[in-house]
C-alpha positions as CSV (number, residue, x, y, z in Angstrom):
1,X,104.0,145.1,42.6
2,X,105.9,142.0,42.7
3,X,105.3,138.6,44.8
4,X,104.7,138.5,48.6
5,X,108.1,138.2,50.0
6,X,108.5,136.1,53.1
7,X,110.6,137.3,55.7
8,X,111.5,136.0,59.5
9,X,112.1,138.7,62.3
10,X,112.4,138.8,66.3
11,X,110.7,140.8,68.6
12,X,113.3,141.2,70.8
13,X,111.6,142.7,74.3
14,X,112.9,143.9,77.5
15,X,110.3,145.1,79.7
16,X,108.5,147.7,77.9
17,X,111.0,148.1,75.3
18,X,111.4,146.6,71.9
19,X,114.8,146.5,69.7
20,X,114.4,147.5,66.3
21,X,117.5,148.0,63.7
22,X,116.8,150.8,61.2
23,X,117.9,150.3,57.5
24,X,117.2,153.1,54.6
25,X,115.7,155.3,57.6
26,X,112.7,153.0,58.9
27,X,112.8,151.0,61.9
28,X,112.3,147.5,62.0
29,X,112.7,144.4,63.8
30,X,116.1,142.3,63.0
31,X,115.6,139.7,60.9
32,X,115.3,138.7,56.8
33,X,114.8,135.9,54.2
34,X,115.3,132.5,54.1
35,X,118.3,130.9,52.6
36,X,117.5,127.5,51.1
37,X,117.4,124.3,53.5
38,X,117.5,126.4,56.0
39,X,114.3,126.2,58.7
40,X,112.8,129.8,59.8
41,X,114.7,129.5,63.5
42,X,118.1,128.9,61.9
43,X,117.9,132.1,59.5
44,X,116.3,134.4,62.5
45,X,119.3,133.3,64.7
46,X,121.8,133.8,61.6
47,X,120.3,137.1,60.6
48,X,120.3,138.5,64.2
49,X,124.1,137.3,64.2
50,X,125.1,138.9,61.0
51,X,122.9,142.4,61.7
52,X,124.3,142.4,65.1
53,X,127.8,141.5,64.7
54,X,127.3,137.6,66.4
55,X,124.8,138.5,68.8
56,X,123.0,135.8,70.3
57,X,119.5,135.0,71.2
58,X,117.9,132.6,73.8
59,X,114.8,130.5,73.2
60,X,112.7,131.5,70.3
61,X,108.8,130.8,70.3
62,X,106.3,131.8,67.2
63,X,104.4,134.8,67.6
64,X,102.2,135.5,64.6
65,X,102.7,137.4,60.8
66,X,102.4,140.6,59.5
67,X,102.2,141.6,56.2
68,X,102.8,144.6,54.9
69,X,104.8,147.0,52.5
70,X,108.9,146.3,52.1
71,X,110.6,149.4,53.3
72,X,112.0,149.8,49.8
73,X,108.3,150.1,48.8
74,X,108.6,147.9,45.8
75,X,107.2,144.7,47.1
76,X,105.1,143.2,49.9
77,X,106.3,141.1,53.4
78,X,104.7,138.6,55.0
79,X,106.9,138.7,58.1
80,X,106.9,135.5,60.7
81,X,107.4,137.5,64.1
82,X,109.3,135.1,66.4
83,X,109.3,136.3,70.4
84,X,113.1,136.5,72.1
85,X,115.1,137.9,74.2
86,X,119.3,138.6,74.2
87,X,121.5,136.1,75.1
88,X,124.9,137.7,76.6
89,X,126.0,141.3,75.1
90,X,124.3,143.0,71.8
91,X,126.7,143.7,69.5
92,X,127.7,146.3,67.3
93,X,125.3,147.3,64.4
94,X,126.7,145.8,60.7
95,X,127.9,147.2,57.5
96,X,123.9,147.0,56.4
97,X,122.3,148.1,59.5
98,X,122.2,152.1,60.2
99,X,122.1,151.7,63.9
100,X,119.1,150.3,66.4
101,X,117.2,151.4,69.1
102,X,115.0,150.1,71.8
103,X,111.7,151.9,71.9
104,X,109.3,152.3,74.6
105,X,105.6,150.9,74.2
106,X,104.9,154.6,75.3
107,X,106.3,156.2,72.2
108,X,105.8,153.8,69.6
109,X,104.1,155.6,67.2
110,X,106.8,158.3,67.4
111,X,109.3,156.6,65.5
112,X,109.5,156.0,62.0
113,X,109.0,152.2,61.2
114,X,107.6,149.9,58.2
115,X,103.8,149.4,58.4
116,X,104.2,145.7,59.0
117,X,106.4,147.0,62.1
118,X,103.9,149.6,63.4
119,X,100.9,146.5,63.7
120,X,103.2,144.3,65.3
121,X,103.7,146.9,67.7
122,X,100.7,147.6,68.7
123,X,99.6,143.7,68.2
124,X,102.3,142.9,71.2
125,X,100.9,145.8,73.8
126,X,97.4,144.7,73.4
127,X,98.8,141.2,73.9
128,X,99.8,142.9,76.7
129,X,103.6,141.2,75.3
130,X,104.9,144.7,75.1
């Protein structure tokens, strides 16, 4: 197994409802790596933009990490979980996203998501966040 691989992602909530993208099958939240130079809040706002063809997020604040298996299974995250919400319309999934869904507190562990995705879930309801 190779190096921990460090990741930033959103937990975008509404309500009761979190968005997640799904890519190769799993659901997780929108977000990825870290180009050079760039700071954590800059890549979450450009990831969300590319995933969600130039959606746009309000005020980010630092939640907490997660680590836990990459959905391709051949190397561990460490996922920084920033808190957000939607700013104007979501757009359309990207070429590298299958599609996304907002899922219910109530149903969360119905849905087929990334282990590091499943704690955060159920870090953010008994954070009462979700």
């Amino acid at each position: 197994m190779s190096n921990l691989v460090r990741v930033v992602s959103a937990a975008i909530i509404d309500d009761r409802w979190i968005l997640l993208v799904r890519k190769n099958g799993i659901y997780i939240p929108p977000g990825g790596k870290i180009i050079s130079g760039e700071s954590q809040e800059e890549c979450l706002r450009r990831e969300i933009r590319e995933e969600l063809s130039g959606t746009e997020v309000g005020p980010i604040r630092q939640y907490r990490p997660f680590i836990g298996r990459s959905i391709s299974g051949d190397s561990m995250i460490k996922a920084m979980i920033y808190l957000t919400s939607i700013n104007g319309k979501l757009g359309k999934p990207s070429a590298e996203i299958e599609g996304y869904a907002y899922v219910h507190r109530d149903t969360r562990d119905r849905w087929p998501v990334s282990e590091a995705t499943r704690d955060m879930m159920n870090a953010l309801y008994a954070d009462g966040l979700f």
